[in-house]
C-alpha positions as CSV (number, residue, x, y, z in Angstrom):
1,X,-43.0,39.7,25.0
2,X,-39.2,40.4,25.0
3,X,-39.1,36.7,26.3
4,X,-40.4,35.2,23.6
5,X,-38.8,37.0,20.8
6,X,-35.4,35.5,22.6
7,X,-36.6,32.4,22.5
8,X,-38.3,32.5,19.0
9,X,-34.4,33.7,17.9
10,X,-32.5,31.2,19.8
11,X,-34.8,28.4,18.2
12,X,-34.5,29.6,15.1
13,X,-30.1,29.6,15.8
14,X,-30.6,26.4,16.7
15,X,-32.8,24.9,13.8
16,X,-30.5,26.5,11.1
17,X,-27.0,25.3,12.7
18,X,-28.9,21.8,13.1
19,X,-29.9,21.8,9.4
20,X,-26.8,23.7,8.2
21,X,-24.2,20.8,9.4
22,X,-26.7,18.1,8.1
23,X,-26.6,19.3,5.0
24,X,-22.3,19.4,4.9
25,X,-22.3,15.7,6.6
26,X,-24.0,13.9,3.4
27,X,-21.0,16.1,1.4
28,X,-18.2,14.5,3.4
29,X,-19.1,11.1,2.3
30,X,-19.1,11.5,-1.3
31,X,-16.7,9.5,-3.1
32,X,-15.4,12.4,-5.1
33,X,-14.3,13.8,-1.5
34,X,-12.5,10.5,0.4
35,X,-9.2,10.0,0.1
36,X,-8.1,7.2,-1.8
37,X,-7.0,4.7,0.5
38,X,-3.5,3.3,-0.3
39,X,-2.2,1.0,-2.9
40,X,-3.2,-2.4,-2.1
41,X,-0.3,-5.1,-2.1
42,X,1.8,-6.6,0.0
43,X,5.1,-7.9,-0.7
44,X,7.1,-10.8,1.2
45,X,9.6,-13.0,1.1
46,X,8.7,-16.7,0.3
47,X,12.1,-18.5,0.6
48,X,15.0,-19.6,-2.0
49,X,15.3,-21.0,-5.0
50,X,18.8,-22.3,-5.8
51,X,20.2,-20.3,-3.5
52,X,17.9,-17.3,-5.1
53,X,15.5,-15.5,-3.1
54,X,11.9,-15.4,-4.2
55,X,9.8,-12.5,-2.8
56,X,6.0,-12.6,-3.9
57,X,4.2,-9.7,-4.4
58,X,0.1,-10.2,-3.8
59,X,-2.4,-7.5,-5.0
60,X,-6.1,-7.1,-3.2
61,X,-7.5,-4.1,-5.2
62,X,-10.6,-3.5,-6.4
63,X,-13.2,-2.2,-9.3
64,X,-11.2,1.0,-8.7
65,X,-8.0,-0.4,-8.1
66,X,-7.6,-3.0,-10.7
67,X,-4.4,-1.2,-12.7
68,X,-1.0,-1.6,-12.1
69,X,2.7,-0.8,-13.0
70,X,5.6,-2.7,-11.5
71,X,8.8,-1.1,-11.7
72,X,11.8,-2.8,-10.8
73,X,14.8,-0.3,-10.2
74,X,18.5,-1.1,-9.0
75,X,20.6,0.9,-6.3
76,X,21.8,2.8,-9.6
77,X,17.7,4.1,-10.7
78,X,18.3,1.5,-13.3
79,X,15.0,-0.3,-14.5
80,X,15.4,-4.3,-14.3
81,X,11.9,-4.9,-15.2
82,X,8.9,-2.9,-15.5
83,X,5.0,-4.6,-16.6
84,X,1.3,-3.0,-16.6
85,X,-0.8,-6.0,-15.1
86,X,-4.8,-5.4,-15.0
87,X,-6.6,-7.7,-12.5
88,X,-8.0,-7.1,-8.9
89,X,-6.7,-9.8,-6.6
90,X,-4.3,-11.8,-8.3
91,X,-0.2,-12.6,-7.1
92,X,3.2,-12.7,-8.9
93,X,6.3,-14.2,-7.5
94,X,10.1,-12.5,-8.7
95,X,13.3,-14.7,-8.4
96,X,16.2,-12.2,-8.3
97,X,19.5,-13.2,-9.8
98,X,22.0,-12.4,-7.0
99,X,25.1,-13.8,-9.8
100,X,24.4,-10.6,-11.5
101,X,23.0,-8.4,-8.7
102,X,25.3,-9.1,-5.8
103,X,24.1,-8.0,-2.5
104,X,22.7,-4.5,-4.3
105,X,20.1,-2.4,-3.0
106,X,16.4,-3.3,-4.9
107,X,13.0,-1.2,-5.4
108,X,9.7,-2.3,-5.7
109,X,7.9,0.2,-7.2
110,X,3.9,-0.4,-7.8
111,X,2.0,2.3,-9.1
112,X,-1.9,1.8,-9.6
113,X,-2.7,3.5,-12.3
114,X,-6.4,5.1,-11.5
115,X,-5.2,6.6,-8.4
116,X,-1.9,7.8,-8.9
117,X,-1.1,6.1,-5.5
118,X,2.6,4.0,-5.3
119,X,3.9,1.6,-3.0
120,X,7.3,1.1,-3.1
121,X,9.5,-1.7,-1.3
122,X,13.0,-1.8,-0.8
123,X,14.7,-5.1,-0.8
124,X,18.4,-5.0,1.1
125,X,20.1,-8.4,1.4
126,X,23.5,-9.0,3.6
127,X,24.8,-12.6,3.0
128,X,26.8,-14.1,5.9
129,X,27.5,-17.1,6.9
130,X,25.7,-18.1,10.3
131,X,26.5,-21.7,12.5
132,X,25.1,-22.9,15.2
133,X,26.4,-25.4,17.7
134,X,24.0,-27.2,19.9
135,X,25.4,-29.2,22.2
136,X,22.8,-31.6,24.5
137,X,23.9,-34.3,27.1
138,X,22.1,-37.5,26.2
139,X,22.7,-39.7,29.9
């Protein structure tokens, strides 16, 4: 009798932990609960432009993601430009003006607005001159 009173308990041990963590797993995969994943752009350089750079900033967001803020900032935390764009996959290119920046220190600053997530970038540019010599025998 003892023997099945045991058995009848660890049964029941079992059927409630089963049930309990079944009921917490559905929980876990709520949206209120998930971690917004990051902000999502990508920035990279796409060449020159009169001896400018052009760097190209290209957004892949979503229904949830669709909100931006660019904030352009120099070495000094001075904004050079700043725009709220609305659109989910969409691209902007930025020519910087190195007459009037130099060889300063930029930030990309992205902020979507929904999630409070940012991205930022940070654009350092060291000019030097750079030749190379190939020499090749031809006979």
């Amino acid at each position: 009798m003892k023997q099945i009173i045991r058995n009848n308990r660890l049964l029941a041990i079992a059927f409630f932990t089963t049930f309990s963590v079944a009921a917490v797993l559905p929980a876990m995969g709520n949206d209120s609960n998930r971690v917004h994943p990051a902000v999502p752009v990508e920035m990279k350089f796409i060449g020159s432009l009169n001896a400018k750079p052009v760097f190209q900033l290209n957004f892949a967001g979503n229904a949830g993601q669709n909100e931006f803020t660019i904030i352009v900032r120099d070495e000094f935390d001075e904004v050079l430009y700043r725009e709220q764009i609305r659109g989910e996959y969409f691209s902007k290119k930025f020519l910087l003006n190195t007459d009037e920046l130099g060889d300063a220190t930029i930030l990309f600053e992205i902020i979507c607005t929904q999630t409070r997530r940012t991205a930022v970038f940070k654009i350092d540019r060291d000019t030097r001159l750079v030749e190379d010599v190939v020499i090749s025998q031809l006979r």
